[in-house]
C-alpha positions, -999 to 999 in steps of 0.1 A, spaced: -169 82 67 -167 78 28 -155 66 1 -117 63 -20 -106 45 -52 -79 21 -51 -73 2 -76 -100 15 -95 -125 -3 -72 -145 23 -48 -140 12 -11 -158 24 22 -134 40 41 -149 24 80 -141 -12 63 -104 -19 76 -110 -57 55 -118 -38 19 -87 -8 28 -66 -39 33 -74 -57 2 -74 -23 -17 -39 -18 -5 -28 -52 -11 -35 -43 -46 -16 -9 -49 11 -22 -35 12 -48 -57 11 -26 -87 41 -9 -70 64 -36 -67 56 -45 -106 70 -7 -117 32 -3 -128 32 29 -110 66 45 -115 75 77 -129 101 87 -155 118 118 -168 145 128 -195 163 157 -195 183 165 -224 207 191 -235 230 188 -262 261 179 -244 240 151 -221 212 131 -212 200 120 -179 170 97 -174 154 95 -137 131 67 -128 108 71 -96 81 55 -75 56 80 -57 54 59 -25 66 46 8 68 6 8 76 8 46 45 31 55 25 11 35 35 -20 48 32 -4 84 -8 9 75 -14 -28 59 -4 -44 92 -22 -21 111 -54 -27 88 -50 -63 88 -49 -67 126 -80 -40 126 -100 -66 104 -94 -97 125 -104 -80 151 -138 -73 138 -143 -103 123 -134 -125 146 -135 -103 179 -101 -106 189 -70 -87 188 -44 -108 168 -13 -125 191 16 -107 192 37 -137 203 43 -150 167 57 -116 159 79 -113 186 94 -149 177 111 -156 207 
């Protein structure tokens, strides 16, 4: 396939274990407010400050699981159980 840059190590895009640990890492940054976004507007009656994050935690949680079950299954050859998730 190729190649991305997360956090600001290069990763193969066909290895689901390096997208995993690269995402691990983003989202880390994300949670910290590493990665968040501010703006002030002013005028001279007011002044409003907004404070942003430019993701999706529950996307990226949903393509980490995803990713994580794609590596143990090619590391190990087997599709992960599903009964622990279900927790009966």
């Amino acid at each position: 396939m190729g190649t991305v840059k997360l956090g600001g190590v290069s990763i193969e895009l066909s290895d689901p274990c390096a997208l995993y640990q690269g995402l691990y890492i983003v989202k880390l940054k994300l949670i910290s407010g590493e990665m968040t976004g501010e703006y002030s507007i002013q005028s001279p009656v007011t002044r409003e400050e907004v404070v942003f994050s430019p993701a999706n935690l529950a996307a990226l949680d949903a393509e980490m699981t995803r990713l994580q079950a794609s590596c143990q299954q090619t590391t190990s050859g087997r599709r992960p159980s599903r009964r622990m998730k279900l927790r009966y």
